[in-house]
ZAMARGU-4260 file (C-alpha; in steps of 0.2 Angstrom, whole numbers, plus 5000, padded with zeros to 4 digits):
<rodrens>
0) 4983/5027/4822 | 4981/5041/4836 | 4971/5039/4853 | 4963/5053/4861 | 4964/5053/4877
5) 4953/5065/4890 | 4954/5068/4909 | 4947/5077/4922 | 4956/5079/4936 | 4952/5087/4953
10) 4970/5084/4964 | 4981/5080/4947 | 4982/5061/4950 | 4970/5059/4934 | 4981/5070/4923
15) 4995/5063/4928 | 4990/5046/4925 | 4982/5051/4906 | 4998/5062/4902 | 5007/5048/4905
20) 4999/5037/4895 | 5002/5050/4880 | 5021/5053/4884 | 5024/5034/4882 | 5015/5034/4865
25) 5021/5048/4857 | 5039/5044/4864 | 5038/5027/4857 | 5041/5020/4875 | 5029/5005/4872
30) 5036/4994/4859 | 5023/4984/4848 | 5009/4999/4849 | 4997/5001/4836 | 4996/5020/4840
35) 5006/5030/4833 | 5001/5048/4842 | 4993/5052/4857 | 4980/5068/4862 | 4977/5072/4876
40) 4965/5085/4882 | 4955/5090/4897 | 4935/5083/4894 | 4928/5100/4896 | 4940/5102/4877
45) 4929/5090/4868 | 4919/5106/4860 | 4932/5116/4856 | 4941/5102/4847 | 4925/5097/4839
50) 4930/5077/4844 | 4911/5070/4841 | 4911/5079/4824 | 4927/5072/4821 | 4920/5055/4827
55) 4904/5055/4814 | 4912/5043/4803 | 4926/5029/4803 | 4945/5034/4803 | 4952/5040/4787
60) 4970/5035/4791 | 4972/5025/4775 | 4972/5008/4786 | 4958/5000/4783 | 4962/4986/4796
65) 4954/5000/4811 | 4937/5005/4808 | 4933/5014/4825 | 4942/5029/4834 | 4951/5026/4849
70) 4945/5036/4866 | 4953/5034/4884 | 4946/5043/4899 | 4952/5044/4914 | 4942/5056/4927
75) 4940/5059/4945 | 4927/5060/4955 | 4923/5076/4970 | 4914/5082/4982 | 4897/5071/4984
80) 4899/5063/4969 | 4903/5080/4957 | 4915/5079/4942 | 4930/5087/4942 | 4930/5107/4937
85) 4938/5101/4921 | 4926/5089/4917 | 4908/5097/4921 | 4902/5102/4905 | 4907/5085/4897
90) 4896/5076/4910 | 4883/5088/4909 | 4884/5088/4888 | 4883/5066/4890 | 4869/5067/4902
95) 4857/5074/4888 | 4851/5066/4873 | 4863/5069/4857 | 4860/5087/4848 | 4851/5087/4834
100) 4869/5090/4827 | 4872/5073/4829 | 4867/5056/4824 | 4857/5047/4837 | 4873/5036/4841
105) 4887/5049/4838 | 4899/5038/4848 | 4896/5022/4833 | 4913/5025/4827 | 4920/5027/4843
110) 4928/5012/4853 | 4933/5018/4872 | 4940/5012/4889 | 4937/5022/4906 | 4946/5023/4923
115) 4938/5031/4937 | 4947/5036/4951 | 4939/5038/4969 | 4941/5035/4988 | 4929/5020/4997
120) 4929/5032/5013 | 4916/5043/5003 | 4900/5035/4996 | 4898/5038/4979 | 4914/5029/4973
125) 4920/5033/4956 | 4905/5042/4951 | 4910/5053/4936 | 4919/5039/4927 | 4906/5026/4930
130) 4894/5039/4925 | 4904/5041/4909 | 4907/5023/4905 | 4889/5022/4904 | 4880/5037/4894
135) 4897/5034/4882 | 4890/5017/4879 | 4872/5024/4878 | 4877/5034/4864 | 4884/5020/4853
140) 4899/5017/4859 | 4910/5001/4860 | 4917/4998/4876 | 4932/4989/4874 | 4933/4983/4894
145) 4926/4986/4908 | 4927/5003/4918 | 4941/5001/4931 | 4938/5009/4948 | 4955/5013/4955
150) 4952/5016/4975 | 4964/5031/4986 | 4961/5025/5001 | 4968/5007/4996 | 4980/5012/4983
155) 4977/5019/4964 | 4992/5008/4957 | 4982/4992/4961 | 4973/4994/4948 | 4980/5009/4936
160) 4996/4998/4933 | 4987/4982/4928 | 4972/4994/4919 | 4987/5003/4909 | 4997/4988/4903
165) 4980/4982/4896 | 4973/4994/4888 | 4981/4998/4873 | 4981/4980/4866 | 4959/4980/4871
170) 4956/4996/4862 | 4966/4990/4845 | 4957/4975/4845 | 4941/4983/4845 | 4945/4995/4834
175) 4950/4983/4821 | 4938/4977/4808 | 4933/4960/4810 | 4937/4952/4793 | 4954/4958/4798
180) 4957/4943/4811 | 4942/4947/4823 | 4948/4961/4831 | 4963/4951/4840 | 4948/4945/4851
185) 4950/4925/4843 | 4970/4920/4842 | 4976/4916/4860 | 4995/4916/4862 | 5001/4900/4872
190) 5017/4907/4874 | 5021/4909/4892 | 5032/4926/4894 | 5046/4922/4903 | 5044/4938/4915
195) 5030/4933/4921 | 5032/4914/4921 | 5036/4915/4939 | 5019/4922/4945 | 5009/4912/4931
200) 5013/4891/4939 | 5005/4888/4955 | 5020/4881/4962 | 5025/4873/4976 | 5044/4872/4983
205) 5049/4856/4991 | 5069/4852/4998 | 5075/4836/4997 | 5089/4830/5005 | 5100/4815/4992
210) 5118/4810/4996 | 5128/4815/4983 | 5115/4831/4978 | 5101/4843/4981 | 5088/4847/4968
215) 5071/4859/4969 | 5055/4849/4962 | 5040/4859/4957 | 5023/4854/4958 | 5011/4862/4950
220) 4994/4855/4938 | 5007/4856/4924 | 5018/4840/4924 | 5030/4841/4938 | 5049/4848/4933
225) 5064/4845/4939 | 5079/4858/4937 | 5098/4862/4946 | 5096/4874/4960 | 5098/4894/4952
230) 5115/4900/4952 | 5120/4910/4967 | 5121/4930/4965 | 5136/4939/4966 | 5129/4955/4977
235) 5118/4954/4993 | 5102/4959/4994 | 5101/4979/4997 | 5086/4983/5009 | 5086/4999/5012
240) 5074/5013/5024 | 5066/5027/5028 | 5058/5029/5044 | 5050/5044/5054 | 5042/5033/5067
245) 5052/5017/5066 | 5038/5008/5057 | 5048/5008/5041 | 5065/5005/5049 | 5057/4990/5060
250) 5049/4980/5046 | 5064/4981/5035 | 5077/4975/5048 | 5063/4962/5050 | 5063/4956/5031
255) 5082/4957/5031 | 5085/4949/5049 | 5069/4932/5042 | 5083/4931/5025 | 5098/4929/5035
260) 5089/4916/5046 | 5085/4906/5031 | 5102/4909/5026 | 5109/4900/5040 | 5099/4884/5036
265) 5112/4870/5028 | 5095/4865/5017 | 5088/4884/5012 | 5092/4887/4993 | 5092/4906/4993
270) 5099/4916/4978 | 5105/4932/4985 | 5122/4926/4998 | 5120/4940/5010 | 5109/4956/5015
275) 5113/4974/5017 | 5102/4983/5028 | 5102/5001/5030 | 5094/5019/5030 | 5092/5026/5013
280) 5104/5042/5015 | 5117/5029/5017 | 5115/5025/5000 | 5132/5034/4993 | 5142/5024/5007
285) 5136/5006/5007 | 5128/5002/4992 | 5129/5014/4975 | 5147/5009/4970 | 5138/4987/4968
290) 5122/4995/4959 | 5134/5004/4947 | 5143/4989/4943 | 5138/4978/4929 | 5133/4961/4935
295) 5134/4945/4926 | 5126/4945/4908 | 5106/4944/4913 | 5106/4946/4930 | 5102/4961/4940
300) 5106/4968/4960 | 5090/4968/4970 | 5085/4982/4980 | 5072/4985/4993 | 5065/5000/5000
305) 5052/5003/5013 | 5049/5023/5016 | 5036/5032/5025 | 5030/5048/5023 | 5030/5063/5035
310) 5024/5079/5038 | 5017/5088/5022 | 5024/5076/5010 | 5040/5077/5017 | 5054/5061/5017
315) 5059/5056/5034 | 5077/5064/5039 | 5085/5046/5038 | 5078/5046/5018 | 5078/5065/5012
320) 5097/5066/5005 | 5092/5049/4994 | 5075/5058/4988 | 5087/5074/4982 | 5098/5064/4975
325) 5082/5056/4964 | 5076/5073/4959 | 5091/5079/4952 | 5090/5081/4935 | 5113/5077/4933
330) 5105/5060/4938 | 5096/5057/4924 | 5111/5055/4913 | 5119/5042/4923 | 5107/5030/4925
335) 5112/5023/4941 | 5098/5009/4942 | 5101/5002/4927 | 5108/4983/4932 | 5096/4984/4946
340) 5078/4975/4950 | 5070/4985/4965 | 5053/4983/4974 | 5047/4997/4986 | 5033/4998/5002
345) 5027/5013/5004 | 5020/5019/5022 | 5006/5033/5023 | 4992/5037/5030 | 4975/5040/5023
350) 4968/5053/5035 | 4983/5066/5026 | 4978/5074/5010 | 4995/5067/5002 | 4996/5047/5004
355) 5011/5040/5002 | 5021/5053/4993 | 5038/5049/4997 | 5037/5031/4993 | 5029/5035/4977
360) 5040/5046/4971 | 5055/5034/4974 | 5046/5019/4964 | 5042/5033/4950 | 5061/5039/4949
365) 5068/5022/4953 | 5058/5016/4935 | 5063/5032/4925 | 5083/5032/4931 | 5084/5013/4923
370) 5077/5001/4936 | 5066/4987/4934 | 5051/4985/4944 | 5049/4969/4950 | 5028/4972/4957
375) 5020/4987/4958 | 5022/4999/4974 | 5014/4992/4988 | 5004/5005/4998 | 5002/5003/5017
380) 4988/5015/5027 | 4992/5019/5045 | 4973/5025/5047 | 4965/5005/5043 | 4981/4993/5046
385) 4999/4990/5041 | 4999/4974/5041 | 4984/4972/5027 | 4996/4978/5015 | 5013/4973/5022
390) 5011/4955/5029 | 5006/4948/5009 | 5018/4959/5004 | 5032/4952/5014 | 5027/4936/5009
395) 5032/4935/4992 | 5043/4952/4989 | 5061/4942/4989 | 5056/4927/4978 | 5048/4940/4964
400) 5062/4949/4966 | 5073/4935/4964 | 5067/4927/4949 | 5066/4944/4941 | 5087/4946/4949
405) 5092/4931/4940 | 5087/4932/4921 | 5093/4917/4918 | 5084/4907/4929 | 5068/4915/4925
410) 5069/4911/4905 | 5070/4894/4909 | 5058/4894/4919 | 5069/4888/4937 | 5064/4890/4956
415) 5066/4908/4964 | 5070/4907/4981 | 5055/4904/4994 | 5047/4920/5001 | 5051/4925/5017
420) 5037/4920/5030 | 5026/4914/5014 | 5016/4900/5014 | 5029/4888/5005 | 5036/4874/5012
425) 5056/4876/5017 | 5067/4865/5026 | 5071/4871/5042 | 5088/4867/5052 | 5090/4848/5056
430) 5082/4845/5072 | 5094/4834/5082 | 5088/4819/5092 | 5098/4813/5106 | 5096/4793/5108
435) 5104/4782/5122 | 5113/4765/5118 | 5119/4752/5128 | 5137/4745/5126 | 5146/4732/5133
440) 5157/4747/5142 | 5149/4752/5159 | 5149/4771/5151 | 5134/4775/5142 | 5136/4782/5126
445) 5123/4793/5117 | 5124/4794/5097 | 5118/4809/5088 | 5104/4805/5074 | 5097/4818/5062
450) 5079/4819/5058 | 5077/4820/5041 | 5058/4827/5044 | 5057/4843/5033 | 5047/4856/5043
455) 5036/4869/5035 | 5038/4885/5037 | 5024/4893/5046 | 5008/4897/5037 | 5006/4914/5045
460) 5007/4928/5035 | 5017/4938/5048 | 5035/4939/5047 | 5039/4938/5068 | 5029/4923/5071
465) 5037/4914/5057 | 5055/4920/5063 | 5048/4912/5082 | 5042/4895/5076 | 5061/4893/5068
470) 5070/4898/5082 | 5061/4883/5093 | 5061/4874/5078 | 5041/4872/5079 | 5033/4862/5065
475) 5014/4872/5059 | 5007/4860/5071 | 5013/4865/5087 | 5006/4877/5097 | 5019/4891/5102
480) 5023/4889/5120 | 5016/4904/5133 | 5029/4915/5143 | 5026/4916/5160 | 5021/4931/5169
485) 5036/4931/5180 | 5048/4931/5168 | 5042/4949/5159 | 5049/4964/5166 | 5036/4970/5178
490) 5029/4990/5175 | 5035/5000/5192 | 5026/5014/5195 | 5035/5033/5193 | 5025/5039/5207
495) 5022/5032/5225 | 5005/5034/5224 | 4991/5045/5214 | 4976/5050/5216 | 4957/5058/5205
500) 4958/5078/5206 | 4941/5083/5202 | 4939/5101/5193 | 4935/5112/5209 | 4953/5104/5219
505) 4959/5106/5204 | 4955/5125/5205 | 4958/5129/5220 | 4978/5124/5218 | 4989/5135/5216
510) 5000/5135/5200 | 5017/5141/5201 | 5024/5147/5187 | 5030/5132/5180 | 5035/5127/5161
515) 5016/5123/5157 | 5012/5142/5161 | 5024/5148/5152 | 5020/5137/5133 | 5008/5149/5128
520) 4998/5153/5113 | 4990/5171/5112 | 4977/5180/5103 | 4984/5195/5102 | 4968/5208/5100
525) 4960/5197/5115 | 4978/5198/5126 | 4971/5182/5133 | 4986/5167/5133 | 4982/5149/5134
530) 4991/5140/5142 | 4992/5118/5149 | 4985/5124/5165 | 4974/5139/5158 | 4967/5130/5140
535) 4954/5138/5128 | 4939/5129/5132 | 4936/5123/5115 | 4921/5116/5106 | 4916/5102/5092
540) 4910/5115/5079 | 4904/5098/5068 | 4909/5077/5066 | 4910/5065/5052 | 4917/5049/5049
545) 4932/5046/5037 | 4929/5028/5036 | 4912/5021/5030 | 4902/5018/5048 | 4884/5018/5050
550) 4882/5036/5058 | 4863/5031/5065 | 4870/5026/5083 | 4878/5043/5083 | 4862/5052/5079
555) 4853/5041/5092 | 4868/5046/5105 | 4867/5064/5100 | 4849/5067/5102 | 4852/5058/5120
560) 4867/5070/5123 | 4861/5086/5116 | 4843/5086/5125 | 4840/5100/5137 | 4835/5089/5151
565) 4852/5078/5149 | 4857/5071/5165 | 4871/5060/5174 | 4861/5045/5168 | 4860/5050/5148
570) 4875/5052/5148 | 4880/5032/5152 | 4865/5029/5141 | 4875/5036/5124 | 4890/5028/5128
575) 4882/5009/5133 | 4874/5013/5116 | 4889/5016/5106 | 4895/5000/5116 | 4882/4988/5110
580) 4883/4995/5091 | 4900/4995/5090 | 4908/4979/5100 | 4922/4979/5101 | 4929/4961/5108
585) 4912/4950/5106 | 4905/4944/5089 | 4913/4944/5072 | 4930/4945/5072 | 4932/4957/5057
590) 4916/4968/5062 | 4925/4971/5079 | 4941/4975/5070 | 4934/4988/5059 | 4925/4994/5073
595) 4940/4999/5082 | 4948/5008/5068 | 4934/5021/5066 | 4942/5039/5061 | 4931/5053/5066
600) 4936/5072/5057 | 4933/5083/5069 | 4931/5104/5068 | 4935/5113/5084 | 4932/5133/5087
605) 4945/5143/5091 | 4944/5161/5100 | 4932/5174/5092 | 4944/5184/5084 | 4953/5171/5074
610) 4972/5180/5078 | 4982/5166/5086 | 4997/5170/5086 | 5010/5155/5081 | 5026/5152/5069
615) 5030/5137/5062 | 5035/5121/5070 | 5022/5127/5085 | 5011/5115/5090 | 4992/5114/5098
620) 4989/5102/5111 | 4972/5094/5115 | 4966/5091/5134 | 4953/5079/5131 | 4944/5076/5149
625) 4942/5055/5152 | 4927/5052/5164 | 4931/5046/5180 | 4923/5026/5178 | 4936/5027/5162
630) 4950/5031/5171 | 4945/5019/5186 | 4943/5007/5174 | 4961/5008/5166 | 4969/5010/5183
635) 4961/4994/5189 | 4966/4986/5177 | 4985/4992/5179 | 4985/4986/5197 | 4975/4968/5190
640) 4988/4963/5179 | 5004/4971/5183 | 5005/4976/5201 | 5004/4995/5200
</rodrens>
């Protein structure tokens, strides 16, 4: 049976994702399909190819089993809401009743899925696809799931990977005739697989100390189990990263730093002995000789990685010899992640036109040169928070991993280790008690007891609090003890004293020629230099918001701003109103978060005649002027709280 599959793409992510999908099916990839071909064409090819004539009556494949065609879709939205180039004359051709041509319902024969891609930050999300989804069911089609709407600016793989494992086995269902076993819709599978077996029992991990052994009891609405602890692995734990700004570096040496902690507890059942924590282009040195090597039968090495993403795409310089090495085509052949189970984070930022590249293109080659992917690649945006991404995340990488490391374990359904930092209940070291006896002796002799109290490990979802609360051996309870003031290192000012230039002192000093003069960019027809001390006086040529704000206090502040009249006094009056709409410290916790994380895109002129002059690796510097009650405001501050 084939499945025509159409896109329209705009950036390539759409085609990528539908070309895909067609390279696993016609390379026989997925095993148990009932398609047997794949084609797949851009939307605006559905004439050419004469697919709804081809669609005017039931399949003639000789299996009477499927009486529908199978469609996939998969199309991006742009602009304000505007189909791809690609995909205009479709979307115009389904916006209109059917030709005469056609049948009322030319789409009768036809069962279909759509995924829609699109960014929140703009506000008509997924458009096109939903679009599409709908006037495809208008015309008599039979929609064999929902539309999925995968988000940029939260991570497409959130829902493409789920969308794409699900698919094929929807539209073979609907396209079967129901005399034939209704479509696959009625027989439900109770058979628990045992990859997922993990993720599927709610469970709960409690340690219990016995004298002669140590077992793991689950708890979960099934009937309670009771197993041997997992056999240990044979290889650490390989956490691996690349870091441009030390974001990466620092929450992998974190997640490594939280395991060996655990490790150190008598009571902690972990499954991986030790950890290896390095950049990635130490890779060759520290760790590809173990990932090469066969482990024992059914288990795998576990891999980390946490990479950002710099400049234009680019792989930060502590990461870039292991992205090569990747992209070679001799590495194909040897297949060096084979025996290994990996999970990677990926750090971007949305307000870039490429998000997350580099930690992409690792977890794409990582799958293609033999690995197994243990969840999908987590995405983390600079521009809305890290930590929304990376806490969960955290929380529960090591004991998927685990339990997908040790095959053994997870077909019979035993315990994966806890996750770092997660929500799960883990003995923490005995906390010693010291009790004073009396004897008939005069000494006094003081006997060490053991309490056998099993802490749990914080329910924070941040991995530093957690590793706090089990240095001082804090149970959830306990409040985390304050650091006094005197103890901090105190901030010493550079200089001996400073004082507020206004712009005419500012003027009427003499510059020497000092480096600041001499960091110049020019406009060569002009002959004029800027320079730190002599700047081009730019302007804000036009504003938006990348993030979804109510612009109507900014219209309100404008109109104050912009008035020919505008005064001292209207000035403080725009800001106090930005103040009051957007607070900051007072009222809802989550409103004042996203009100500080407001991105603003900005368009700023530049000399009339366009010709700066500048090479790459130049940059332009921004001398934003700060208003003296701000600036009085900080240093007040400075002096309040830390003497300077």
């Amino acid at each position: 049976m084939n499945l025509t599959i159409l896109y329209g793409s705009a950036t390539g992510n759409a085609e990528h994702i539908a070309k895909d999908l067609g390279e696993s099916i016609n390379e026989k990839k997925i095993s148990s399909c009932a398609f047997t071909s794949a084609t797949v064409l851009e939307l605006d090819q559905f004439k050419r190819k004469k697919l709804f004539e081809s669609w005017s009556s039931p399949p003639e494949d000789g299996d009477s089993k499927y009486t529908k065609h199978a469609l996939v879709v998969v199309c991006s939205t742009t602009g304000n809401g505007d189909a791809p180039e690609n995909a205009g004359r479709f979307v115009r051709f389904v916006k209109r009743k059917p030709p005469t041509t056609l049948s009322d319902a030319p789409m009768e024969h036809v069962a279909y899925s759509v995924l829609a891609l699109g960014d929140t930050n703009y506000d008509k999300f997924c458009e096109s696809g939903q679009l599409i989804d709908k006037k495809l069911k208008e015309w008599g089609g039979t929609r064999a799931m929902p539309v999925a709407c995968a988000d940029e600016a939260t991570g497409l793989e959130a829902t493409v990977e789920p969308w794409v494992e699900e698919v094929l086995g929807k539209l073979e269902a609907t396209c079967a005739d129901s005399s034939a076993g209704g479509g696959g819709e009625e027989k439900k599978d109770d058979t628990v697989d045992a990859t997922t077996l993990p993720e599927q029992l709610d469970q709960k991990l409690v340690v219990t100390e016995e004298t002669a052994s140590t077992s793991v009891q689950l708890s979960s609405p099934a009937p309670a189990v009771t197993q041997e602890i997992a056999k240990e692995s044979t290889t650490s734990l390989y956490v691996l990263y690349g870091s441009a700004t030390g974001n990466a570096e620092h929450i992998a040496k974190d997640v490594a730093a939280t395991y060996e902690l655990y490790l150190k507890n008598p009571s902690f059942i972990g499954y991986f002995p030790s950890v290896v924590c390095c950049e990635l282009n130490d890779y060759k040195k520290k760790c590809l000789s173990q990932w090469e090597t066969e482990p024992p039968s059914n288990t795998k090495h576990g891999v980390i990685i946490v990479c950002s993403t710099t400049g234009n795409a680019d792989a930060p310089e502590n990461s870039d010899r292991f992205v090569r090495w990747l992209k070679r085509k001799t590495t194909d052949s040897t297949q060096p992640f084979k025996h290994c189970a990996y999970a990677v984070l990926a750090l971007g930022d949305t307000n870039y036109d490429v998000f997350c590249a580099t930690g992409k293109v690792i977890d794409k080659r990582l799958k293609e040169l033999g690995g197994t992917r243990c969840c999908p690649v987590a995405l983390a945006d600079e521009a809305t928070g890290l930590e929304e991404t990376v806490d969960p995340w955290t929380g529960s990488v090591i004991q998927k991993l685990a339990a997908e490391c040790n095959g053994s374990t997870r077909i019979q359904g035993s315990v994966a280790p806890p996750a770092v930092a997660a929500p799960v209940a883990v003995a923490a070291p005995p906390k010693t008690i010291v009790k004073e006896t009396s004897s008939s002796s005069s000494s006094e002799e003081k006997k060490m007891e053991f309490d056998e109290t099993v802490p749990a490990v914080s329910q924070s979802s941040s991995v530093g609090v957690a590793t706090i609360r089990n240095l001082l051996s804090l149970l959830p309870k306990d409040a985390i003890p304050a650091v006094d003031n005197k103890s901090l290192p105190s901030m010493v000012s550079s200089l001996s004293s400073c004082e507020l230039v206004n712009d005419e002192e500012l003027q009427g000093r003499e510059r020497g020629n000092s480096v600041a003069d001499n960091m110049t960019v020019s406009s060569g027809s002009s002959g004029f230099h800027y320079t730190l001390n002599k700047p081009y006086e730019s302007t804000v040529l036009s504003a938006r918001y990348l993030t979804k704000t109510n612009v109507e206090c900014a219209k309100k502040a404008s109109e104050l701003v912009l008035d020919s009249s505008t005064s001292d006094e209207k000035v403080v009056e725009a800001k106090n109103l930005y103040n009051s709409h957007f607070p900051l410290a007072i009222g809802d916790e989550v409103e004042c978060t996203k009100n500080g994380k407001r991105v603003i895109e900005m368009t700023l002129s530049l000399p009339d005649d366009f010709t700066l002059e500048y090479q790459p690796g130049d940059s332009v510097g921004l001398i934003v002027p700060n208003t003296p009650e701000a600036t009085i405001f900080i240093l007040s501050m400075l002096e309040k709280n830390h003497g300077v």
